[in-house]
C-alpha positions as CSV (number, residue, x, y, z in Angstrom):
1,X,-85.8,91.5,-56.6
2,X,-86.6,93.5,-53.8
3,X,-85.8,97.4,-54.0
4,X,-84.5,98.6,-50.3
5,X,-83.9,101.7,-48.6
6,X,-81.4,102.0,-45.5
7,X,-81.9,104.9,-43.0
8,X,-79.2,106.7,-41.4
9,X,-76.4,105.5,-43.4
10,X,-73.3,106.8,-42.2
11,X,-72.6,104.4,-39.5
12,X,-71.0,101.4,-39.1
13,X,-74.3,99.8,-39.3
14,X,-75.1,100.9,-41.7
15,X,-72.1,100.8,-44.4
16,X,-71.8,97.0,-43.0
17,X,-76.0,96.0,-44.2
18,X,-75.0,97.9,-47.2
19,X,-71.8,95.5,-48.1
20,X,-73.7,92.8,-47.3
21,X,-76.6,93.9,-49.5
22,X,-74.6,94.3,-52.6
23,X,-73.5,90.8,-52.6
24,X,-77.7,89.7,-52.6
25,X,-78.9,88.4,-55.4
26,X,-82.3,89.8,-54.5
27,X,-81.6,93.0,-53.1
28,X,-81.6,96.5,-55.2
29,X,-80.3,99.5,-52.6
30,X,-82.4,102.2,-54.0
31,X,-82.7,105.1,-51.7
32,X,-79.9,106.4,-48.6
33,X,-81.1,108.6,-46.1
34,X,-78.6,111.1,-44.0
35,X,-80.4,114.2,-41.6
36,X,-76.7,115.9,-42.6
37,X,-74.8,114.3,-45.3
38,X,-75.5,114.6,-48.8
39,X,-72.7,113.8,-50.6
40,X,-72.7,109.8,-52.4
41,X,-72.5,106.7,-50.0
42,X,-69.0,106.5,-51.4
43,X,-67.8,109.8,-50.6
44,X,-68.4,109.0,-46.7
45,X,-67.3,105.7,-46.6
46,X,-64.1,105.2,-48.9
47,X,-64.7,101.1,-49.2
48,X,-67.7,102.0,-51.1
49,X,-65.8,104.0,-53.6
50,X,-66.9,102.8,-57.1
51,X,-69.4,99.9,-55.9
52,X,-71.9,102.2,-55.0
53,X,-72.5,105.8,-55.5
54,X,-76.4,106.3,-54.5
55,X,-76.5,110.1,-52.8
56,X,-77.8,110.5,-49.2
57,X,-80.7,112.4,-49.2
58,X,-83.1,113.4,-46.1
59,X,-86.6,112.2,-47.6
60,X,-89.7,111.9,-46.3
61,X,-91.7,108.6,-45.1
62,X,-93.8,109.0,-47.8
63,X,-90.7,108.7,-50.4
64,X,-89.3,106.4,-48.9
65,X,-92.0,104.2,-49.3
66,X,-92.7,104.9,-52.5
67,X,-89.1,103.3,-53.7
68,X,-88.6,101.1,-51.3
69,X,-90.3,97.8,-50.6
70,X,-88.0,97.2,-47.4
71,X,-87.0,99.9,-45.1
72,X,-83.5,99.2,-43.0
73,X,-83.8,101.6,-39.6
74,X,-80.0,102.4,-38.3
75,X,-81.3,105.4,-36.5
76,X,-81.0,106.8,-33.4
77,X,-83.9,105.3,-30.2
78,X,-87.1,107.2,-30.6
79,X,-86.2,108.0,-34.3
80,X,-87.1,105.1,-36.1
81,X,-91.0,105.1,-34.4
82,X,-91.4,108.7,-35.6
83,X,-91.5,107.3,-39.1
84,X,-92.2,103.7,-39.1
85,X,-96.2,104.4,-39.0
86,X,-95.8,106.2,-41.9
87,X,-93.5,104.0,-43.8
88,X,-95.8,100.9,-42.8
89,X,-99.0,102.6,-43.9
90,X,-97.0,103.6,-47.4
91,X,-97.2,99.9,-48.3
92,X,-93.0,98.7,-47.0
93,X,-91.3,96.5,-44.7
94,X,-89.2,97.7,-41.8
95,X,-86.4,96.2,-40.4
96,X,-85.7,98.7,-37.0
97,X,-81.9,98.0,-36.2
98,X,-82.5,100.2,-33.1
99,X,-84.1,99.9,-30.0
100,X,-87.9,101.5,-30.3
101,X,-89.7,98.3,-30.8
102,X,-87.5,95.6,-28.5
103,X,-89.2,96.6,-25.3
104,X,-92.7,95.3,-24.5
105,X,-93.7,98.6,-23.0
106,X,-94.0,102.1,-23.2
107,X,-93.0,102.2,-19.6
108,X,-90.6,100.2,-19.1
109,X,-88.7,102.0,-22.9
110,X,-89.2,105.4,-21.0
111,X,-87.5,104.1,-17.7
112,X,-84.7,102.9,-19.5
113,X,-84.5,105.2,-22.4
114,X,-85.7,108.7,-20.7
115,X,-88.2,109.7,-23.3
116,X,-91.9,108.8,-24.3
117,X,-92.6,106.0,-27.3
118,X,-93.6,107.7,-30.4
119,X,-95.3,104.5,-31.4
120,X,-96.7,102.8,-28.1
121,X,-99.3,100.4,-29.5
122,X,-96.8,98.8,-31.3
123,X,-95.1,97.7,-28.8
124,X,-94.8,93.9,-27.2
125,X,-96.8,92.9,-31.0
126,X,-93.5,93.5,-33.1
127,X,-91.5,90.0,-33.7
128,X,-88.0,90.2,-31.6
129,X,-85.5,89.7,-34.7
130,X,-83.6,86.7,-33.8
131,X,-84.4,83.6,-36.1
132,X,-83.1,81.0,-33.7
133,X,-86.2,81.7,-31.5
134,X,-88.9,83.7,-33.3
135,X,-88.5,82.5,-36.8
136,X,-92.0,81.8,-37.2
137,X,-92.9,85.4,-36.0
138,X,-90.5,87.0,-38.4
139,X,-91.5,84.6,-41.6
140,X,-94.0,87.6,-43.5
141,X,-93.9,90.0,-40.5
142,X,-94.2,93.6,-42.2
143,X,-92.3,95.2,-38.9
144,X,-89.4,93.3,-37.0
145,X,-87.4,94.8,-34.1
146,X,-83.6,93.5,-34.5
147,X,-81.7,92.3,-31.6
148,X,-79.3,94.1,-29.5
149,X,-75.6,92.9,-30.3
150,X,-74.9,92.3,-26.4
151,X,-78.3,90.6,-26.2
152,X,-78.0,88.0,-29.4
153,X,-74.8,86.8,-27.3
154,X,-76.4,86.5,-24.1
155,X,-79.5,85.3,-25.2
156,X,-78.3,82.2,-27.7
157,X,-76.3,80.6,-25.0
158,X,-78.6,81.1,-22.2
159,X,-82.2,80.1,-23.6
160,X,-81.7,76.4,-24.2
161,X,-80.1,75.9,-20.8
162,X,-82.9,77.6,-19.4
163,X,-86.1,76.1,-21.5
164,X,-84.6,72.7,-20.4
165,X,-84.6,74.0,-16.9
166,X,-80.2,73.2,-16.8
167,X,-80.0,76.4,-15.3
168,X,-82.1,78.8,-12.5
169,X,-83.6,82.1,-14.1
170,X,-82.4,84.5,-11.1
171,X,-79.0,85.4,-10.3
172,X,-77.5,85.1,-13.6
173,X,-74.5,87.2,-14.2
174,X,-73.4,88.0,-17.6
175,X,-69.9,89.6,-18.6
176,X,-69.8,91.1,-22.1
177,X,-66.6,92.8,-23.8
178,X,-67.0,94.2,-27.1
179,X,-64.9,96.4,-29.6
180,X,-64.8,100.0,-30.1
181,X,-67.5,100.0,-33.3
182,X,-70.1,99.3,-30.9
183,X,-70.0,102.4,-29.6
184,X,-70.9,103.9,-32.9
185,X,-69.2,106.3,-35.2
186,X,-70.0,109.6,-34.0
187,X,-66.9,110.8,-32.2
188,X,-66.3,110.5,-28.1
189,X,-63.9,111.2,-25.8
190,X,-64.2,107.2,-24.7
191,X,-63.7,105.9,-27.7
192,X,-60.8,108.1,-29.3
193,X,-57.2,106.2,-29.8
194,X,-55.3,107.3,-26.9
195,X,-58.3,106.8,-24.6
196,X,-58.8,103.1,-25.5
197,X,-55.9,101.5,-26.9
198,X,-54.2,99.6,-24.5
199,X,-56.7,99.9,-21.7
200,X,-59.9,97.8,-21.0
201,X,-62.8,99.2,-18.8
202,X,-66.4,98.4,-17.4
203,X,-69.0,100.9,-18.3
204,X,-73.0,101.4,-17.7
205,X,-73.2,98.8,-14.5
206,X,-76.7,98.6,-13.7
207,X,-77.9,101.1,-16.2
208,X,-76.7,100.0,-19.7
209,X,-80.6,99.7,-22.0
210,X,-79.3,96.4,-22.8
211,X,-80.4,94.6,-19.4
212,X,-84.0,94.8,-19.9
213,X,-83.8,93.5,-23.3
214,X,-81.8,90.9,-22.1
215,X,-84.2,89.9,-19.3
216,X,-87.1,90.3,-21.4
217,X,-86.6,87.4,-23.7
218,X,-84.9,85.2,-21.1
219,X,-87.8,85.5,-19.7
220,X,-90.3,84.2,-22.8
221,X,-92.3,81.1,-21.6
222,X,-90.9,81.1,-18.0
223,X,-93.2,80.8,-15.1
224,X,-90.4,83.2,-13.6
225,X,-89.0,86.2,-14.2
226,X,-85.4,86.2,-15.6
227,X,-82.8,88.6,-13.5
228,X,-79.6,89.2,-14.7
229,X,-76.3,91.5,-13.4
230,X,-74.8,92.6,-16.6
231,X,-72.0,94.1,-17.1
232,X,-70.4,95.4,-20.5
233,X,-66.7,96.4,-21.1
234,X,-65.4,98.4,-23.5
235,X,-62.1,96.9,-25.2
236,X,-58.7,98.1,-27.5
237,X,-60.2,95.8,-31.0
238,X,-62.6,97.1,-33.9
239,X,-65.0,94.5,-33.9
240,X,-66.6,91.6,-32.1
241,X,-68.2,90.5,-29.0
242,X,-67.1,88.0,-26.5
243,X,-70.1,86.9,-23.1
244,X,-69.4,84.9,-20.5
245,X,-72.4,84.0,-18.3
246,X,-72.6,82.5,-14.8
247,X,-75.5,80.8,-13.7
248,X,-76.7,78.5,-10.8
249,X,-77.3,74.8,-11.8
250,X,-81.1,73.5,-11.3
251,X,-80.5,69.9,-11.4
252,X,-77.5,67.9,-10.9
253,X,-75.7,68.2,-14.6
254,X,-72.5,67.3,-16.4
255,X,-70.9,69.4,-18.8
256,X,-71.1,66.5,-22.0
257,X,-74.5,66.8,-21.0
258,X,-75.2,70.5,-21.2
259,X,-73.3,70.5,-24.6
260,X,-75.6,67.8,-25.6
261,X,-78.5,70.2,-24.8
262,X,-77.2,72.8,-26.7
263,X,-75.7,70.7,-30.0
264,X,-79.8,69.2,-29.6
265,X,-81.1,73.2,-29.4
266,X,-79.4,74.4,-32.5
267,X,-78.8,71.4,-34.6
268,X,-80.5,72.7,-37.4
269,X,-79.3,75.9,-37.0
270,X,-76.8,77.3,-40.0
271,X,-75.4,80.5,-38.0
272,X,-75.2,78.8,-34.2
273,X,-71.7,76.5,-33.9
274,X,-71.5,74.3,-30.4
275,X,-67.8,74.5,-30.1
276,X,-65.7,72.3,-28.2
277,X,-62.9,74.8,-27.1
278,X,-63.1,77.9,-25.8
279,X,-63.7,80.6,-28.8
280,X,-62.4,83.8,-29.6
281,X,-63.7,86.7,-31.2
282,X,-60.9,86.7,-34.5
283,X,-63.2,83.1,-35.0
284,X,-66.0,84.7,-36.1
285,X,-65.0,88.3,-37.4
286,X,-66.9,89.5,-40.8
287,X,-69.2,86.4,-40.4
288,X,-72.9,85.9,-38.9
289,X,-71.9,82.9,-37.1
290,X,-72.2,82.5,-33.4
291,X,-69.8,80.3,-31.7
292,X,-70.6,78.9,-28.0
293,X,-70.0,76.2,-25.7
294,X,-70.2,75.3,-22.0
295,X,-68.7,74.5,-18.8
296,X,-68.9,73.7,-15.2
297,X,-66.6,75.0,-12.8
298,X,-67.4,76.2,-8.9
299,X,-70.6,75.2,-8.7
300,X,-71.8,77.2,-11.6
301,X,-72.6,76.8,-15.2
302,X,-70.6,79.2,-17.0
303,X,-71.5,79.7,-21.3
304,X,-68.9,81.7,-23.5
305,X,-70.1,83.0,-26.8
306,X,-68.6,85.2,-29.7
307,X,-70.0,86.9,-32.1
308,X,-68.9,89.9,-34.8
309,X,-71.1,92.9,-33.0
310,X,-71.2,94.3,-36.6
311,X,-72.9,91.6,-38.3
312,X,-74.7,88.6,-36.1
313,X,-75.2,91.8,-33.7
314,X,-76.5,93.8,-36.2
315,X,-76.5,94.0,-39.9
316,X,-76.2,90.1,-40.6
317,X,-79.3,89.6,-38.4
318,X,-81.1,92.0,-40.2
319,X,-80.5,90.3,-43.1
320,X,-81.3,87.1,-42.1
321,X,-84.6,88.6,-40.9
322,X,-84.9,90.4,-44.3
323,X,-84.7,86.8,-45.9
324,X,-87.7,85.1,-44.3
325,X,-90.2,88.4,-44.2
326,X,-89.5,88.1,-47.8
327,X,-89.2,84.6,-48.6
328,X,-85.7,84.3,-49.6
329,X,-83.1,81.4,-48.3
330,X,-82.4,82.4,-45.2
331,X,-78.5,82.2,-45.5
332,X,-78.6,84.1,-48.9
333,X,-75.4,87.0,-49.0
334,X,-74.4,85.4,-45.4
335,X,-72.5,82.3,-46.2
């Protein structure tokens, strides 16, 4: 049994790891931390009510660590490296569900995120949280960064074409559309009813923090630098994430023979499903399953991916990466 505390935990994020959690066999939430909040978990979210009624509190690092052996970050950038040292040092595990540790530089974090690294050094050392590719990094790490939810459905699709050099590393465009919860819960003129229902619309071109992470990875064990135009839209559901990508062919290909790459990719894969048709969102809402597939159409290679934003974006992931720094079957609470 492994006693776990979860930062920040009035978000969507947040009451989704914590759902997931009390399904675990292994898991004992035993701390909830809230900077304003201090009423019980199920005060502030209703579908709590009577499955858990742990109070938020705002502790310290040193607290936390002291009843936690696993710390879950859903905080805000910059706020989870103000207290990771200090959690690491007390003797727990981090899971950061945020973007401090993603980056491989202070610099290129500040360009993108407008503020200095509270915990530079760490940085480009933390294992990126996505099993599929780092799962020997994250197997006993003590810190792991968690994926992005726009990057995971980029990134699954994209890095098998690319390692078996289907696909060219530059120009690649990638079209994302995800529902309203990824915007968070704290209230916005964006994302309130009348605003969004019924309407669709592009946001962040050229400046959403995703693009670098995106780009980062794409670019692991290339002898070229991965660039990408990504472009996110904002769209009238809850939950889930649907990518398109666009990419220029390298070699001649087929498109039986790009599915084979990828079926060969993940084949041992429990979350990643090579579909046949074209997938939706609804196919994979509440799960951590990743649904993909391939085709080839005007001279480019297009991928289309969905994923729930909530869970293989987020809280899933972190507790598939929670299950291998702690030795657990990595599909425990997730199938």
């Amino acid at each position: 049994m492994t006693t776990i505390a979860i930062l920040g935990a009035t978000g969507y994020t947040a009451v989704e790891l914590i759902k997931i959690l009390l399904r675990h066999p292994q898991a004992e939430i035993t701390a909830l931390t809230s900077r304003e909040e201090t009423r019980s978990v199920g005060a502030v979210h209703q579908s709590l009510a009577g499955r858990l009624e742990l109070p938020l509190a705002n502790l310290t690092p040193q607290e936390i660590a002291r009843c936690a052996e696993c710390v879950f970050c859903c905080l805000p950038h910059t706020a989870s490296a103000k207290v990771v040292p200090e959690l690491l040092q007390g003797g727990a595990k981090v899971i950061d569900l945020g973007a401090d540790y993603r980056l491989g530089s202070a610099e290129t974090f500040e360009t993108w995120y407008g503020e200095k690294h509270p915990d530079p050094t760490r940085l480009g050392k933390v294992p990126y949280g996505l099993p599929e590719l780092f799962r020997d990094q994250i197997i006993g790490a003590n810190l792991v960064a968690n994926p992005g939810c726009y990057p995971t459905s980029a990134i699954l699709p994209l890095v098998p074409l690319l390692q078996s050099n289907c696909v060219e590393p530059t120009d690649i465009i990638i079209d994302s559309k995800s529902g309203v919860s990824g915007a968070g819960r704290t209230p916005k003129q964006s994302t309130l009813y009348p605003e969004c229902n019924e309407s669709i619309m592009a946001y962040s071109i050229g400046t959403h923090r995703h693009a670098p992470e995106i780009e980062q990875i794409l670019s692991t064990g290339r002898g070229q630098s991965a660039q990408v135009i990504f472009t996110p839209h904002l769209t009238p559901m809850d939950r889930g994430i649907l990518t398109v990508t666009y990419s220029k062919p390298a070699k001649p290909a087929t498109q039986d023979g790009l599915m084979a790459v990828l079926r060969d990719f993940y084949r041992n894969e429990p979350f990643v499903h090579v579909v046949d048709h074209l997938p939706a969102t609804k196919d994979v809402s509440g799960t951590n399953f990743v649904h993909l597939t391939v085709r080839i159409t005007g001279g480019r290679v297009l991928t289309v991916s969905v994923i729930d934003n909530l869970v293989k974006g987020a809280s899933g992931a972190a507790v598939q990466n929670f299950n291998l720094m702690f030795g657990y079957p990595e599909t425990m609470a997730l199938v």
